[in-house]
C-alpha positions as a Markdown table, in Angstrom:
| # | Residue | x | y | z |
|---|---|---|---|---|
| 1 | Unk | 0.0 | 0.0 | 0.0 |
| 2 | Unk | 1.4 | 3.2 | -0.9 |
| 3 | Unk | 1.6 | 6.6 | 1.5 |
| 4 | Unk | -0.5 | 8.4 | -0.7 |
| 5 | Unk | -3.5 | 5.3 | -0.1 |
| 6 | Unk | -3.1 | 4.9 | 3.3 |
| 7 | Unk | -3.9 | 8.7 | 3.9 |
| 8 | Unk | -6.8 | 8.0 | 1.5 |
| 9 | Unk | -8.2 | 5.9 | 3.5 |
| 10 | Unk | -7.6 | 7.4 | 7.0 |
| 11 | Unk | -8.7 | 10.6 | 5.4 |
| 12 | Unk | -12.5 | 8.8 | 4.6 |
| 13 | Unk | -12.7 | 7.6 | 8.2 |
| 14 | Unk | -11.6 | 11.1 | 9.5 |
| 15 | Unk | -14.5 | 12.2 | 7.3 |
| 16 | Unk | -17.0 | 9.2 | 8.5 |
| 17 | Unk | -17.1 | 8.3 | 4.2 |
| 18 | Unk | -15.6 | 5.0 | 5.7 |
| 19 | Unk | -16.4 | 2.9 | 8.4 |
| 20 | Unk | -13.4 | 1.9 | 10.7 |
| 21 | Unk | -13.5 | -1.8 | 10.4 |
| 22 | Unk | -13.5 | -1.4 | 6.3 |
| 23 | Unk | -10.7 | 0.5 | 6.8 |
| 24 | Unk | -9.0 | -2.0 | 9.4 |
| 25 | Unk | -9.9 | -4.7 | 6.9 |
| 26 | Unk | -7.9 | -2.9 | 4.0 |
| 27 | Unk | -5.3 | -1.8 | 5.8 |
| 28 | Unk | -4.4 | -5.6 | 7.0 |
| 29 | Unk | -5.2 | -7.3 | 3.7 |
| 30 | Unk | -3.4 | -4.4 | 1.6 |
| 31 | Unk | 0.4 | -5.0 | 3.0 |
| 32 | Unk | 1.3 | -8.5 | 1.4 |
| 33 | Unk | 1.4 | -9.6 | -1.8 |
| 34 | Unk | 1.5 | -13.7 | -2.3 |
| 35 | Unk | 3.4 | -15.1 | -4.9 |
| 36 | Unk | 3.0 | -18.5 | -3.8 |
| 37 | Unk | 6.6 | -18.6 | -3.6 |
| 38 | Unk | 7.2 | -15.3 | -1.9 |
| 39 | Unk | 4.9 | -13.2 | 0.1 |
| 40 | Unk | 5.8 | -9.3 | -0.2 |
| 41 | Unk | 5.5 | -7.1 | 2.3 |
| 42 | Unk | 4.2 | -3.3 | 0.9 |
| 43 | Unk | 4.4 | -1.8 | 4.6 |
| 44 | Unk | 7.9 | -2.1 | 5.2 |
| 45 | Unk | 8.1 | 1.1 | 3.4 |
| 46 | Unk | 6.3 | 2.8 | 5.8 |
| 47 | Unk | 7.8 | 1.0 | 8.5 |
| 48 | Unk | 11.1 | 1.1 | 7.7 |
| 49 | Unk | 12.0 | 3.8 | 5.2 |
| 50 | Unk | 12.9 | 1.5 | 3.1 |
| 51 | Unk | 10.9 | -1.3 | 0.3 |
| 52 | Unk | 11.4 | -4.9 | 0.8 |
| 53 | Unk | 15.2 | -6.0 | -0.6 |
| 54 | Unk | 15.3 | -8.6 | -3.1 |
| 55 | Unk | 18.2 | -11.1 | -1.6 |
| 56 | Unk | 18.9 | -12.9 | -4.8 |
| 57 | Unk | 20.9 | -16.0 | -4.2 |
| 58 | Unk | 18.8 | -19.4 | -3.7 |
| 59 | Unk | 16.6 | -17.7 | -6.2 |
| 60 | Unk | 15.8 | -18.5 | -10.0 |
| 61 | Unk | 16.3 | -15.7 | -11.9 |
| 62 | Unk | 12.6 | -16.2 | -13.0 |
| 63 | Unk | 11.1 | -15.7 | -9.7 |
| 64 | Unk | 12.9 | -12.4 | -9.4 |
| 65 | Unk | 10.8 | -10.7 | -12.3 |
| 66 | Unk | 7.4 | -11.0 | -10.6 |
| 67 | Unk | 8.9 | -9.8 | -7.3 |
| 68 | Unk | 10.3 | -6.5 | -8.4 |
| 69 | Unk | 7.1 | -5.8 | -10.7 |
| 70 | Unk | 5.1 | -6.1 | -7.4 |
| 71 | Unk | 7.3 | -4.0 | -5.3 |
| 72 | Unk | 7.2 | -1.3 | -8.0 |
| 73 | Unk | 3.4 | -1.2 | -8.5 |
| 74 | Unk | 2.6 | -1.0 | -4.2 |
| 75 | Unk | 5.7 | 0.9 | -3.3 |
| 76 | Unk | 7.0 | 4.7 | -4.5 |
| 77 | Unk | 10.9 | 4.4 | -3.6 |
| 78 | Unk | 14.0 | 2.4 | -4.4 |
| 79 | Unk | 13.6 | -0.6 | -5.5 |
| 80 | Unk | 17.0 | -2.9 | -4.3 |
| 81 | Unk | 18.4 | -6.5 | -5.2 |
| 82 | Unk | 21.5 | -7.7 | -3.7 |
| 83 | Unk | 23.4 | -10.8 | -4.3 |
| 84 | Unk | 22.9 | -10.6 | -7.6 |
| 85 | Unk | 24.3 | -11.8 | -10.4 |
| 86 | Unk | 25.1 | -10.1 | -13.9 |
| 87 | Unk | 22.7 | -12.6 | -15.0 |
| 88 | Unk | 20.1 | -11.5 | -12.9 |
| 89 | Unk | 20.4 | -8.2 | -13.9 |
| 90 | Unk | 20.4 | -8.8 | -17.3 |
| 91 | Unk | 17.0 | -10.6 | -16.7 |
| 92 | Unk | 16.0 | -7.5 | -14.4 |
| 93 | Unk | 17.4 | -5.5 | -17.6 |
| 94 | Unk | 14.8 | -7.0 | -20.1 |
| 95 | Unk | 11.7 | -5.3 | -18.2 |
| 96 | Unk | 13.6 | -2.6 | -16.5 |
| 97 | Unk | 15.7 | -0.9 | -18.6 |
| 98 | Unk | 16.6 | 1.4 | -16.1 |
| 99 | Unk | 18.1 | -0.5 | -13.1 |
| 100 | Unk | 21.4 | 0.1 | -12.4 |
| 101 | Unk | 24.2 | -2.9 | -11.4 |
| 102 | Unk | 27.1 | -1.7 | -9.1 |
| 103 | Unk | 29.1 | -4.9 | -10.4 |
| 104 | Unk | 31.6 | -4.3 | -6.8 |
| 105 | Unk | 28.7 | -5.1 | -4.2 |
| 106 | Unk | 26.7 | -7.5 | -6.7 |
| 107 | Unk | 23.4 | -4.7 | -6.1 |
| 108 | Unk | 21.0 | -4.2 | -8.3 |
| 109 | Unk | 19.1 | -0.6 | -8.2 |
| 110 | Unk | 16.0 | 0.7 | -9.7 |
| 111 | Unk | 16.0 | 4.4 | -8.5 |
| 112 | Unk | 12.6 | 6.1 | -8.3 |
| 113 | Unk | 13.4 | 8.6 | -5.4 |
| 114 | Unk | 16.8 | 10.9 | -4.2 |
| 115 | Unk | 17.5 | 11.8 | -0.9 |
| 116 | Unk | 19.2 | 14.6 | 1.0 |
| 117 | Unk | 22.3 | 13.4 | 2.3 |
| 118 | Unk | 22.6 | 13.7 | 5.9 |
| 119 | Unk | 25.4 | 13.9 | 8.4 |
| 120 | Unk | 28.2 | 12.0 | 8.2 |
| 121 | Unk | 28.7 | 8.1 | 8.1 |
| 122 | Unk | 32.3 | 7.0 | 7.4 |
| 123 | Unk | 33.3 | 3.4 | 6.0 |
| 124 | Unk | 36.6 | 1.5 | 6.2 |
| 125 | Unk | 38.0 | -1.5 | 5.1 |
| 126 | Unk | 41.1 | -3.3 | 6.2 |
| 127 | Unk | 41.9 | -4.4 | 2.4 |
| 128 | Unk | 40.9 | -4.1 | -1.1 |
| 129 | Unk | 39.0 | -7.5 | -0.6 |
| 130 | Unk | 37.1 | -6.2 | 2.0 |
| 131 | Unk | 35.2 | -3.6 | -0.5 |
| 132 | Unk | 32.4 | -5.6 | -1.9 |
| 133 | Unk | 31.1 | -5.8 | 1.9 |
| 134 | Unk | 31.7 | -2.2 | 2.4 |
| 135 | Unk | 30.1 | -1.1 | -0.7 |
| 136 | Unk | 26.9 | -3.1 | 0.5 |
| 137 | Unk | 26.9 | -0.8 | 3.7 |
| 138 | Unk | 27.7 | 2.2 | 1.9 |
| 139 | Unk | 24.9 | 2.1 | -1.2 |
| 140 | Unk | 22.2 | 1.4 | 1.6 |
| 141 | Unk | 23.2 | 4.2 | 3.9 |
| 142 | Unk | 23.6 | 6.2 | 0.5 |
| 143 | Unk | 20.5 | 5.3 | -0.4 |
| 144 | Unk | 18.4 | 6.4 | 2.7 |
| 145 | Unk | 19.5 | 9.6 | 2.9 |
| 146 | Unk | 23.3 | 9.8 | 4.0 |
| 147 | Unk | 26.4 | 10.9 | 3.2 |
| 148 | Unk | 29.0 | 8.7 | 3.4 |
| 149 | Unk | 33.3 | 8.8 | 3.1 |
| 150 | Unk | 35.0 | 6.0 | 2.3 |
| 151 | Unk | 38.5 | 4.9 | 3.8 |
| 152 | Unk | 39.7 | 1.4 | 2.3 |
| 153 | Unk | 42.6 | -0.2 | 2.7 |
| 154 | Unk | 43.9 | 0.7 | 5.8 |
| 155 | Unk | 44.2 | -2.6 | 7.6 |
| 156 | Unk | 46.6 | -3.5 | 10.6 |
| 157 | Unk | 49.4 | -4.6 | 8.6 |
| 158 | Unk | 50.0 | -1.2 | 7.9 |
| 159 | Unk | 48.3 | 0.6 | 10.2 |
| 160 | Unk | 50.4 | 4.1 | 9.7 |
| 161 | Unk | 47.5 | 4.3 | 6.8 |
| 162 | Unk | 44.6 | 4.7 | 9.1 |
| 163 | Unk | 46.7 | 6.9 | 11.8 |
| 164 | Unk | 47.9 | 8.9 | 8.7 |
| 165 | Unk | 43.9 | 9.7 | 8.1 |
| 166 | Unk | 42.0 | 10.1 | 11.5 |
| 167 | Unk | 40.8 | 13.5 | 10.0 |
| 168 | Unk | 38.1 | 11.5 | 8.3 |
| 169 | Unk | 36.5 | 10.6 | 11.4 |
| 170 | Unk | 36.2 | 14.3 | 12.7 |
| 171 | Unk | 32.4 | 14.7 | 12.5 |
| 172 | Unk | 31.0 | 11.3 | 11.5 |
| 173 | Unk | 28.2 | 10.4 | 13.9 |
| 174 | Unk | 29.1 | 6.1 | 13.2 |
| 175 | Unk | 31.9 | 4.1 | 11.6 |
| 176 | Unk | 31.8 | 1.1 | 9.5 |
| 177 | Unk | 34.6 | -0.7 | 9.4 |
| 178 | Unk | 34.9 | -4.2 | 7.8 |
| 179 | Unk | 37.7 | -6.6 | 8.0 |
| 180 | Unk | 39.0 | -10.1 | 7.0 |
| 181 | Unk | 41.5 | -12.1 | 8.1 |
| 182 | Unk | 41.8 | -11.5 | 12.1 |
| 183 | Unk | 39.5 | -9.2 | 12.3 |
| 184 | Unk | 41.3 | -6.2 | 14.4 |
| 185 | Unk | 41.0 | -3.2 | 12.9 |
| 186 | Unk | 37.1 | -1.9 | 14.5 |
| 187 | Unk | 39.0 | -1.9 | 18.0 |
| 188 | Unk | 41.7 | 0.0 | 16.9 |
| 189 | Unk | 39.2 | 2.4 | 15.4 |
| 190 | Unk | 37.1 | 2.2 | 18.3 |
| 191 | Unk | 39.9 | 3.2 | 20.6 |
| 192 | Unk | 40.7 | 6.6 | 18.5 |
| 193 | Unk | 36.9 | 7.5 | 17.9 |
| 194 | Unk | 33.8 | 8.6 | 20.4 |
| 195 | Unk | 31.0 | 7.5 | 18.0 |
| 196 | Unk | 29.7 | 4.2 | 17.2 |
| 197 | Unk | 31.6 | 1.6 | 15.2 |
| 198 | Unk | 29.4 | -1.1 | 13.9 |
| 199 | Unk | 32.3 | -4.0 | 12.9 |
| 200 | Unk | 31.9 | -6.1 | 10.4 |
| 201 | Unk | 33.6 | -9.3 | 9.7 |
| 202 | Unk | 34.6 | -10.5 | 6.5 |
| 203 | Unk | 35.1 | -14.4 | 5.3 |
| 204 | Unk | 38.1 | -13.1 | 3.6 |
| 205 | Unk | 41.8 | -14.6 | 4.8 |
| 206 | Unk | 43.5 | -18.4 | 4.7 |
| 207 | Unk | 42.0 | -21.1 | 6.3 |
| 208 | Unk | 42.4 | -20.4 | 9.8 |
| 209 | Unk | 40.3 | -17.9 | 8.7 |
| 210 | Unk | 37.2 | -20.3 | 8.9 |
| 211 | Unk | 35.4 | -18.5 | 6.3 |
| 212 | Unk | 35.0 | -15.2 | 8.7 |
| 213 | Unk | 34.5 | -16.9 | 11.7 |
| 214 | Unk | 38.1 | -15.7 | 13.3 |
| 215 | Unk | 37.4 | -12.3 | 12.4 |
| 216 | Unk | 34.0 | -12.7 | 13.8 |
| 217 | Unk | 35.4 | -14.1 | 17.0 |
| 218 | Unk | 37.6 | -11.7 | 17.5 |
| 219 | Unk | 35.5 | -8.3 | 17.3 |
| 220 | Unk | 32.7 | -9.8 | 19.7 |
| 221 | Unk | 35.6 | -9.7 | 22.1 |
| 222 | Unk | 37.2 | -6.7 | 21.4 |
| 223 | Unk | 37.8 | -4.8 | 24.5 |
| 224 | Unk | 37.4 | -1.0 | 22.6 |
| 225 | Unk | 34.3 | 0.8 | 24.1 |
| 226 | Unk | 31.2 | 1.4 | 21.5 |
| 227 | Unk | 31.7 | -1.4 | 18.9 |
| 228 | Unk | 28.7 | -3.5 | 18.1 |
| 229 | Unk | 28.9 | -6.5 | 15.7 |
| 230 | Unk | 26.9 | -7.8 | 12.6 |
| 231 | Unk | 27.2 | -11.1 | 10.8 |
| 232 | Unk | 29.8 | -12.3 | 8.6 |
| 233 | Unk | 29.8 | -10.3 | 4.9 |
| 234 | Unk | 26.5 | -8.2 | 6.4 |
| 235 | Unk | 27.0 | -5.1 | 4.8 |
| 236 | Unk | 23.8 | -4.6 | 4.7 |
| 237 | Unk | 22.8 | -4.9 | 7.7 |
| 238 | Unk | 25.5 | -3.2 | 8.7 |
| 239 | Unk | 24.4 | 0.1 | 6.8 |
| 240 | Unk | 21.3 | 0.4 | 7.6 |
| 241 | Unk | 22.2 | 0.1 | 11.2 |
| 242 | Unk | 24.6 | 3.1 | 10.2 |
| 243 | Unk | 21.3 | 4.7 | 8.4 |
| 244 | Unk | 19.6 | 4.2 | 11.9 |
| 245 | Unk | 22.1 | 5.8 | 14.0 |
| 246 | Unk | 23.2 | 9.0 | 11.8 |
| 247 | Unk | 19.8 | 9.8 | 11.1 |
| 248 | Unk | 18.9 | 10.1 | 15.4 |
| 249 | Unk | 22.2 | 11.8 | 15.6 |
| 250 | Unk | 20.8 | 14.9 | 13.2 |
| 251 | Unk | 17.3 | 14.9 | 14.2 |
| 252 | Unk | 15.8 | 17.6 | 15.4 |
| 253 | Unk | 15.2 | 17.4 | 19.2 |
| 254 | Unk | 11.3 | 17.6 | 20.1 |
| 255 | Unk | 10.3 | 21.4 | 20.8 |
């Protein structure tokens, strides 16, 4: 159900040209769309500031078509895919021309809105591998109104990089910072910064590694104050979190 519907209908029961339980009934059958195979949910918009996102891996790439026609007929902004393939998007391509593919984070974009970019959120890497993770965090908080710097490679093994470019923290309101292999660099960040630092670990490194889980391992116990931890490769979630954050950190305060 789109905004402009929903204060259609609260507008006819304002104006008694709608009983309340009609409208009840609309507003609880209106929000999902069942595709047998998937069940959208058209409120999340309104919930979240955000449409439903497409995660595209598991899925054929001819159950992706019907999804992202339903998102674009109940919701009005962005329309994102991620994990996907240049296949998928060149089966996204043949009804809409105009998505975009940022080939890096494996996101798929259909842009129907631009936002005012707010604040400040900043987002590091410790290498060069590490950037298709950071570039999932930084087109999201892009994408709901933020403005984001990006620091990459600037990992521990060198770690006269980072301390060379602390200016870039002056002012951000949160830090991403994603990181393979041991998975040190949020605490180091988070001991030279007084904002949040949402760490991300990466399954990048040798075996050891574990596929992320070392890294993972180690920033749930890192001992720097103010770093909270997502899953392994969650960019994502790790920028929306950062969307979260920024966005109470330049709201107004209630007059």
């Amino acid at each position: 159900m789109r905004k402009e519907e929903l204060s259609e209908i609260l507008g006819k029961v304002k104006r008694d040209e709608m009983p309340l339980d009609e409208a009840v009934a609309r507003i609880a059958a209106e929000p999902v769309t069942d595709l047998g195979y998937a069940k959208l949910d058209h409120h999340r918009e309104l919930r979240k500031g955000l449409p439903e996102v497409v995660y595209c891996e598991g899925k054929h790439k001819d159950m992706i078509r019907p999804i992202v026609e339903s998102l674009l007929e109940k919701n009005t902004g962005n329309v994102l895919l991620t994990r996907a393939s240049e296949e998928v998007y060149e089966e996204v391509c043949k009804s809409f021309p105009e998505a975009e593919y940022r080939k890096e984070a494996r996101f798929i974009l259909i842009r129907r809105e631009e936002s005012e970019q707010l604040g400040k959120i900043v987002v590091v890497t410790g290498g060069t591998a590490d950037i298709p993770v950071a570039e999932e965090a930084c087109i999201v908080s892009e994408l709901t109104g933020n403005a984001v710097e990006r620091l990459y490679d600037v990992g521990v093994s060198g770690v006269h990089r980072l301390l060379s470019r602390t200016d870039v923290f002056h002012g951000a309101n949160v830090i991403v910072v994603a990181a393979g292999m041991e998975g040190a660099l949020p605490s180091i960040v988070g001991g030279l910064v007084d904002c949040p630092v949402i760490a991300v670990p990466t399954s990048i490194g040798y075996g050891a590694n574990l596929g992320g889980m070392a890294a993972l391992l180690s920033m749930l116990n890192s001992c720097a104050m103010g770093v909270a931890v997502v899953n392994i490769d969650n960019g994502f979630g790790a920028g929306y979190i950062a969307n979260l954050i920024n966005k109470a950190a330049v709201r107004e305060p209630p007059r």
